[in-house]
N, C-alpha and C positions, 0 to 999 in steps of 0.2 A: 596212617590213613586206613580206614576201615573196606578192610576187602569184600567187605555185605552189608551192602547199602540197609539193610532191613536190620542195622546194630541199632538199637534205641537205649538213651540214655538219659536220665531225669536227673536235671541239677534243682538242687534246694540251696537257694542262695539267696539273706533278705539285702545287701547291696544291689541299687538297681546298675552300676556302674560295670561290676564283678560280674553278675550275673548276663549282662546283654554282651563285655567280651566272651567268656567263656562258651556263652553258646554262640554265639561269632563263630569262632575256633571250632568248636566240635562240628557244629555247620558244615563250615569249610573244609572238614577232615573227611567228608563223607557218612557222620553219625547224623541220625534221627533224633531230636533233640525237642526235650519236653521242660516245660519249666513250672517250679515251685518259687515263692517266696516266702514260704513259711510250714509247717508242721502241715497243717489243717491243708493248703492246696497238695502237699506232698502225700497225704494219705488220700485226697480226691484223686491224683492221678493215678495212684497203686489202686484205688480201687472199680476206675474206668476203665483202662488199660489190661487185657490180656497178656501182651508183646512188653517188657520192659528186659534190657541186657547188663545194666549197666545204673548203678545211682550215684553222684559226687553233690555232696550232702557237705554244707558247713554244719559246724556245730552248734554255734552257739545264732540261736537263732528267735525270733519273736513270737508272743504267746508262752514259754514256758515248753513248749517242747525241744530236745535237743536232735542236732542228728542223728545221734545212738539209739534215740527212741523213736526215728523213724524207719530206721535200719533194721534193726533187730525185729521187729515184728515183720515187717516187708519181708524179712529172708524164712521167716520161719512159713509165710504161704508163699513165697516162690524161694525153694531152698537154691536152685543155680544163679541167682541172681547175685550180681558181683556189686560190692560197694568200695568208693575210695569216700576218704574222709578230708576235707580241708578244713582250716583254720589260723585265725592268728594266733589262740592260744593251744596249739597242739598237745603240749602237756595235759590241759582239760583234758583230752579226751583219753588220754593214759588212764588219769586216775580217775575216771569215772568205774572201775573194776570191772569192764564189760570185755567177756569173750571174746568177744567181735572188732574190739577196735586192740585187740593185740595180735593177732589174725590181717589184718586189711590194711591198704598202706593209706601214710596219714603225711597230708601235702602241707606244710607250714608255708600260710601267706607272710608276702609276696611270694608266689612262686614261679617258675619256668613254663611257659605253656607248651614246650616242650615234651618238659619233664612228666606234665600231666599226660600229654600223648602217649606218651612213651609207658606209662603205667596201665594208658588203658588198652593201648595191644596185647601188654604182659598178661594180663587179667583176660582178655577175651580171646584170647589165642584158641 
């Protein structure tokens, strides 16, 4: 549960299924909860937004941008800004050979919703 209601979090997720649990959850956990469904809103909200804590970013996503290339620039103008990565194909994101996603933890769907809590108190402690 988020002990500072002012945690703000941007999920990138094109499932409308995936995307309206998850921010259910995060909702419900006490996070501030922002939504993408694709590249293109995900860099509108990085570039609206001052406040972001947090981004869980699928990967494989529509239009041709992946999560990694929404991540890696997002961190490079806000560097404390924590990313987790989901996916059904989590291997992708290995061998994309980015920094970043050897670094950040990488949530293989189906996953725990749990589990994902539990990752982002790790991360926002």
């Amino acid at each position: 549960m988020s002990s500072d209601a002012q945690d703000v979090v941007l999920i990138v997720e094109d499932e409308p299924s995936i995307l309206m649990v998850l921010s259910a959850y995060l909702s419900g956990e006490g996070y501030r909860v922002l939504e993408a469904k694709n590249g293109e809103e995900a860099f509108e909200v990085l570039a609206s937004k001052p406040h972001l804590d947090l981004i869980v970013t699928d990967f494989r996503l529509p239009g041709g941008i992946s999560g990694v290339q929404i991540a890696e620039p997002a961190l490079m103008l806000r560097p404390d800004l924590k990313v987790i990565f989901i996916s059904g194909f989590p291997q992708e994101i290995r061998e994309t050979g980015s920094e970043l996603a050897k670094r950040v933890p990488i949530l293989a769907k189906p996953f725990d919703l749990d589990t994902l809590g539990a990752q982002i108190q790790k991360l926002l402690v």
